[in-house]
N, C-alpha and C positions, 0 to 999 in steps of 0.2 A: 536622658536616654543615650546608652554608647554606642553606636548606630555600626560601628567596627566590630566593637565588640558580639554583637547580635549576630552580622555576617559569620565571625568564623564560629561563633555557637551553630549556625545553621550547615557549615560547609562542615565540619567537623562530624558531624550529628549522620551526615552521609559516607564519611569515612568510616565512622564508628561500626553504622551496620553491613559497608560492603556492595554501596550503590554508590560511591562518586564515580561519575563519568568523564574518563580520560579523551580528548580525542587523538587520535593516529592520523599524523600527517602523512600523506601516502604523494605520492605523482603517480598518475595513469600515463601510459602511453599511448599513444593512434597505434594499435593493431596487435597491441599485446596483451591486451585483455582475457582472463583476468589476472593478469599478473602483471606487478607495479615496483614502485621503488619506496621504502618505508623510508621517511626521512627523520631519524630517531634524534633525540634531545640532547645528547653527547655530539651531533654533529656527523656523523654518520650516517653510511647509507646501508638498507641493508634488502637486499629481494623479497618480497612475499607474494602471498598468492591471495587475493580477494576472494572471501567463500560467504561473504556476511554481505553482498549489495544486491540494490533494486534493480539493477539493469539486467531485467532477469533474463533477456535473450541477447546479449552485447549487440542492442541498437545503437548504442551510444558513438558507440566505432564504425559504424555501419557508416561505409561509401557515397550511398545512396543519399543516405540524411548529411553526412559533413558536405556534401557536393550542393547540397540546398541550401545550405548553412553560409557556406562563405558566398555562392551567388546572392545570397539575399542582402549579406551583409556589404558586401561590394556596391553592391546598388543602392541600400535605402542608407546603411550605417549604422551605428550602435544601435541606442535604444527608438523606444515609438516616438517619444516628444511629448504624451500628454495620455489622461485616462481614455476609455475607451467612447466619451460622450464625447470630448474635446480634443481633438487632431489623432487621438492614438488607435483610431481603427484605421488599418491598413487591408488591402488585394491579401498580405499576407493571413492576416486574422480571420478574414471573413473566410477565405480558402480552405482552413482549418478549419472553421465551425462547418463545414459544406461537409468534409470528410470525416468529420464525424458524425454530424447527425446521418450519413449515409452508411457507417458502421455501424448504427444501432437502428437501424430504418427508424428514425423519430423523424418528424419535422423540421427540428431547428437543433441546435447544443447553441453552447453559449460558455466560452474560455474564460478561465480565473487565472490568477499568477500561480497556485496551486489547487492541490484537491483538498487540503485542507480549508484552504480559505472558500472551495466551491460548496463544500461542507456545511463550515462555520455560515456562509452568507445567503445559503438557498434556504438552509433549515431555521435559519431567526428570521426570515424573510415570509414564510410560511403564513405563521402567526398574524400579521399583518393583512394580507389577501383573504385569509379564511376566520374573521373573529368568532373565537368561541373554540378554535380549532385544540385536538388534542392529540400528541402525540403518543404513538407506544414505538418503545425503542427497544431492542434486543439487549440484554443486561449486559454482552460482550463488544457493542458497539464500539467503532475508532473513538480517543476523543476527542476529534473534531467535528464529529456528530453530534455526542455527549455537548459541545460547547458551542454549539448552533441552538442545539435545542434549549439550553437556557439561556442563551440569549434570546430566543424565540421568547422567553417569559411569561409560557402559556401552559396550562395543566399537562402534565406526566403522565405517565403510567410506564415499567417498569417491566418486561416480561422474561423468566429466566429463560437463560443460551439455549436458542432452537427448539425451543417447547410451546409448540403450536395451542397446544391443551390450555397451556396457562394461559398464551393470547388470546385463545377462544371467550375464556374467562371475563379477561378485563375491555374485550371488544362487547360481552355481554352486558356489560356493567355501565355501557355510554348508550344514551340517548341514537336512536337508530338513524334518528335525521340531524343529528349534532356532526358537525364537520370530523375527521380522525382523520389521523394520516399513522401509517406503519413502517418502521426504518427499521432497516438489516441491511447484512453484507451477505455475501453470494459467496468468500472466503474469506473466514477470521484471521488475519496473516499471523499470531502467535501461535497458535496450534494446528493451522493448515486446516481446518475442519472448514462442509460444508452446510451456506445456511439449508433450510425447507424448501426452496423458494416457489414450487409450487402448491405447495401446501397454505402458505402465506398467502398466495393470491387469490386459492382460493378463497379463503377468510374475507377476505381484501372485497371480494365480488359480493361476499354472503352479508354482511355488513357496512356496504358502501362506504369503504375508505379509500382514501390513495395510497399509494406504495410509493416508497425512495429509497431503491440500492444501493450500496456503496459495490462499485465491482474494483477498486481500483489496483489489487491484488490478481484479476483475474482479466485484465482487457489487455488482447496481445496475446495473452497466454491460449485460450479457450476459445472451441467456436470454430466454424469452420473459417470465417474472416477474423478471426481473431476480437471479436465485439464482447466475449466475456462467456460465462456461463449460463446466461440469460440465453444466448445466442444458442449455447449449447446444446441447451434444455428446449430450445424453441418457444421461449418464453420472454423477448424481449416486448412484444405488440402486447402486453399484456401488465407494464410496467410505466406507471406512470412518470418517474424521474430516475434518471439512472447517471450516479457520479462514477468518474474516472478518474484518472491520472496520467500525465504524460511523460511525468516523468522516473515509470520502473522500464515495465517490459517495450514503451515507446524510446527509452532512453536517452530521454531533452528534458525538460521542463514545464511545468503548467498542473492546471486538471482544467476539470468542464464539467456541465451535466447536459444530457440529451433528453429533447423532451418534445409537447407539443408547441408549437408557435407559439402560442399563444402564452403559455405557463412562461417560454423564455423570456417573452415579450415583458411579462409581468415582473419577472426576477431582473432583468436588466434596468429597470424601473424603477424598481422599491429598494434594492439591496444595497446598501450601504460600500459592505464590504466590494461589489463589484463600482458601482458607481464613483467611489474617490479612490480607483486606485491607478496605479501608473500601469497599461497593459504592458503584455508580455515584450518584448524587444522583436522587431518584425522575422530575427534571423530564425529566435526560437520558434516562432509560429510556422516559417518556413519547413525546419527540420522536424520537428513534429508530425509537422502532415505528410511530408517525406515517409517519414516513419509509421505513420498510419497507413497510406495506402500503400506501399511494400506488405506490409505484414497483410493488407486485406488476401491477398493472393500467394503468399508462400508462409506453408505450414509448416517447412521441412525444421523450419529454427524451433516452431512449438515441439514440434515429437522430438527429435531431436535433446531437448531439455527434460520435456516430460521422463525418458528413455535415462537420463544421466540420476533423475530426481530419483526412480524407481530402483536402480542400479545402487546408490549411496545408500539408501533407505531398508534394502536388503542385506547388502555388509555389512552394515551396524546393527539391525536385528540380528541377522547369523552370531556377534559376538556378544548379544545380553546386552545391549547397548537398550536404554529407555527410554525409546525413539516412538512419538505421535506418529502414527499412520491412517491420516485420514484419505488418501487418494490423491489431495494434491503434491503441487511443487515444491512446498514447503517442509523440511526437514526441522523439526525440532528434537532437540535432544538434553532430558530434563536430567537437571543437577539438582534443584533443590535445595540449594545455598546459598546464599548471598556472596559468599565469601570465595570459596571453593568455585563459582563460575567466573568469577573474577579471574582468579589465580588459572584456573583451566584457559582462560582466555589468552593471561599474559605471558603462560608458560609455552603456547602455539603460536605464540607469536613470535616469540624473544628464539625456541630453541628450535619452531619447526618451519618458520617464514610463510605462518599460515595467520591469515588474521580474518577471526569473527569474533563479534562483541557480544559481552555478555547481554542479557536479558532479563535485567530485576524489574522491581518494584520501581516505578509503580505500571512502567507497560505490561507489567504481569502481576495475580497476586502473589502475597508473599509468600515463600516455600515451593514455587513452581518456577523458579529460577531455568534458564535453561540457554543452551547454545543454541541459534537458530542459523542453518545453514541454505544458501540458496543454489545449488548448482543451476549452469545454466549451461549452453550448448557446446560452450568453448574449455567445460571445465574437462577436461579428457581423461583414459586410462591412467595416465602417468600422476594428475594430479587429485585422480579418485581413490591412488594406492598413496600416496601420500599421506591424507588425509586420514583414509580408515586405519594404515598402522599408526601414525601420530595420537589418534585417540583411542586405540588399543592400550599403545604404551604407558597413556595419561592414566586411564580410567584406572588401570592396574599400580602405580606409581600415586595415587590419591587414594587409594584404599574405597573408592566407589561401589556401588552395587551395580550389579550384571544381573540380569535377568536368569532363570534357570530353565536350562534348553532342554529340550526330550524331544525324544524320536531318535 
């Protein structure tokens, strides 16, 4: 075996189709957000404006949280020292889980190093506490769901994107006192769409299963304390596990999931993925929760975004722009190429000092390629008109389709 040779068969193979993924070195700076310093491969520096990131209300920058950030880290120092069983729980850690199971009125939450890992270790962790247990997963699910759940290595089921009908189906199809559990998102973050979610729970009650959200696209954003859609909907006491992230619209690092006592009790226990890992550094838990309870009490930064999301989403329909409009914050805008999103990509960056990444395969399927943009509070008038002549000029200059307008 040419073990080289196989490498660049497989890196080539991604070139071929128009999914190798470049990264863009960028510097942020304290208070300039969203705009950075691109630090390009010739050695050069050159301005851009971030329209592609998670920090979807610029907490990151936020006073409040760096002022948490450097007290903690003055005090305790870098990192915890050890997992969360052995020296790594800290006043910092437990303080955060306190603020967030009070953002989602649960009982307890319980912090991972991400939401993917909260993901990946609550959902194979399942399996184990409930044998015999069966999952039904929304066919659009993150894959860190998808990769929980088999590692969970317990019977499937499959139900297509927000088609309550179908789950109806395959929740008829299991034994009424055989354990189920039901996984969705609250917002699928490629297309901005949202899930049923009371519709699911109903099922959820009719069928004796549990429920497990992912909101981590919508906590911070939604709600009147910013707890997610759940909150929104006045549907979180109704929700058996509910995963976040702390590090978009909280803008730090981590995830978590909120739950009752008793279920955290159980996952901090059995879960692998929580149980051998080094916890988060005590500063991040600090800023976090910083940023958590800030956002419990001021909404101005959610409207505010929401107001800039509606504003982008309107100008680029107005020009036949083929722009998802599902309600939320999320701005997709489909190209359809592999190739040509790439090129869209590197042509706003290089000639407009606008940088968002494309969006192939396989976080999308294939042919639904698309530029996904995230405005958030700090993106203003000057860099809204930016934007929408830059992809005026693109979509016209790439020979694209436009939508056809009447009225």
């Amino acid at each position: 075996m040419d073990y080289s040779a196989k490498i660049d068969e497989s890196l080539q193979n991604l070139h071929d189709e128009g999914r190798y993924r470049t990264f863009i070195d960028i510097e942020r700076r304290k208070g300039a957000f969203p705009h950075a310093i691109w630090r390009r491969p010739d050695g050069t520096d050159k301005p851009i404006t971030v329209w592609c990131g998670n920090d979807y209300l610029g907490m990151g920058q936020h006073p409040h949280v760096l002022e948490a950030m450097h007290d903690a880290l003055n005090a305790t120092g870098a990192g915890s020292g050890g997992t969360r069983n052995i020296s790594g729980t800290t006043v910092y850690h437990k303080n955060l889980e306190s603020e967030l199971a009070d953002l989602h009125q649960k009982e307890a939450a319980l912090v991972f190093t991400s939401a993917y890992i909260a993901n990946d270790a609550t959902l194979s962790t399942l399996p184990i506490l409930f044998p015999g247990l069966t999952i039904l997963s929304d066919a659009l699910n993150h894959a860190s769901m998808i990769q929980g759940i088999r590692h969970g290595n317990c019977p499937k089921k499959i139900w297509r994107h927000n088609d309550t009908d179908h789950l109806r189906e395959l929740l008829e199809s299991i034994d009424i006192d055989a354990p189920k559990l039901i996984a969705f998102e609250s917002i699928y973050s490629m297309d901005g769409d949202f899930g049923p979610i009371e519709k699911i729970l109903d099922l959820a009650d009719e069928f004796n299963a549990l429920t497990y959200i992912d909101e981590v696209h919508a906590v911070g954003m939604y709600g009147a304390h910013g707890a997610g859609v759940c909150e929104r909907d006045g549907l979180m006491d109704r929700v058996d596990i509910i995963n976040g992230t702390l590090g978009k619209a909280f803008g730090v690092h981590g995830g978590y999931i909120a739950t009752s006592a008793k279920m955290a009790d159980a996952i901090r226990s059995y879960a692998p993925g929580f149980i051998f890992t080094t916890s988060l550094p005590p500063a991040v838990a600090a800023g976090a929760a910083a940023s958590v309870k800030h956002l419990k009490t001021d909404p101005h930064l959610r409207e505010l975004q929401q107001k800039h999301a509606r504003i982008l989403k309107d100008r680029l329909i107005a020009l036949g722009m083929p722009v998802d409009d599902h309600g939320s914050h999320i701005v997709p805008v489909h190209v359809g190429d592999p190739v040509k999103c790439k090129m869209l990509s590197d042509l706003l960056l290089e000639n407009y000092g606008i940088y968002v990444q494309p969006i192939n395969y396989p976080t999308v399927p294939r042919g639904t390629e698309r530029l996904r943009f995230t405005p958030s509070p700090v993106h203003g008038p000057k860099e809204l008109d930016a934007l929408v002549n830059a992809l005026d000029d693109l979509w016209s200059q790439c020979a694209l389709n436009r939508a056809e307008l009447t009225g």
